[in-house]
N, C-alpha and C positions, 0 to 999 in steps of 0.2 A: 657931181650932183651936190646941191648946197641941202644941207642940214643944219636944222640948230637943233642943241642938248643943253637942255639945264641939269647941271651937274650936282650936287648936294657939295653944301663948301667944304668938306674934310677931304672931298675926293679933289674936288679942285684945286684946292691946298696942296694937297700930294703930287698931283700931275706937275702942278707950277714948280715944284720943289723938284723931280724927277727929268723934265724940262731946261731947268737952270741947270742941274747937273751936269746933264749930256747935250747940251748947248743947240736945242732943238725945240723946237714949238707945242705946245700941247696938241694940238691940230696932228702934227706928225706923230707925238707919242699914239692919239688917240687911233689913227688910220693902223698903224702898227699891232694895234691891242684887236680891233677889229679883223684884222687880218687874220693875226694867229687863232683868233676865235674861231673865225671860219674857218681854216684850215684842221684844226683839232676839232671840231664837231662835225668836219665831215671823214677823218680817220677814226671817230667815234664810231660813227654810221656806219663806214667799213667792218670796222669788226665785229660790231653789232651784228651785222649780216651776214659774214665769214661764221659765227657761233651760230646762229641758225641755222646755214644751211649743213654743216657741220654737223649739227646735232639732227637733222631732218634724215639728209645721208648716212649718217651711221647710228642711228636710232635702234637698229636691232640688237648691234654689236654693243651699245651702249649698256642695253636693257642686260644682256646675260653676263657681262662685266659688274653692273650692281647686283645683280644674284651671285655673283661670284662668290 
């Protein structure tokens, strides 16, 4: 799917310099960055939800631990 982003120039600056390094496209650095985005905001959600229900489930056990 085609997208265009206008990037602020410090940041495009940096891609182009991070790009030249690792002898790859900003295009590829950017899909890359997006990628790990997704993937860490959705292990984000994961645990988000793992601490809920967590805390939903042992909610009683929780409660006479802080009176402890």
């Amino acid at each position: 799917m085609a997208m265009t982003i206008r990037l602020p120039a410090e940041l495009d600056s940096a891609l182009e310099e991070i790009a030249r390094q690792r002898h790859t496209s900003k295009h590829a650095l950017i899909v890359e960055a997006a990628d790990r985005f997704t993937r860490q905001e959705s292990k984000t959600a994961r645990v988000l939800q793992s601490v809920d229900d967590t805390t939903r489930d042992y909610a009683e056990l929780l409660k006479r631990l802080e009176d402890a």
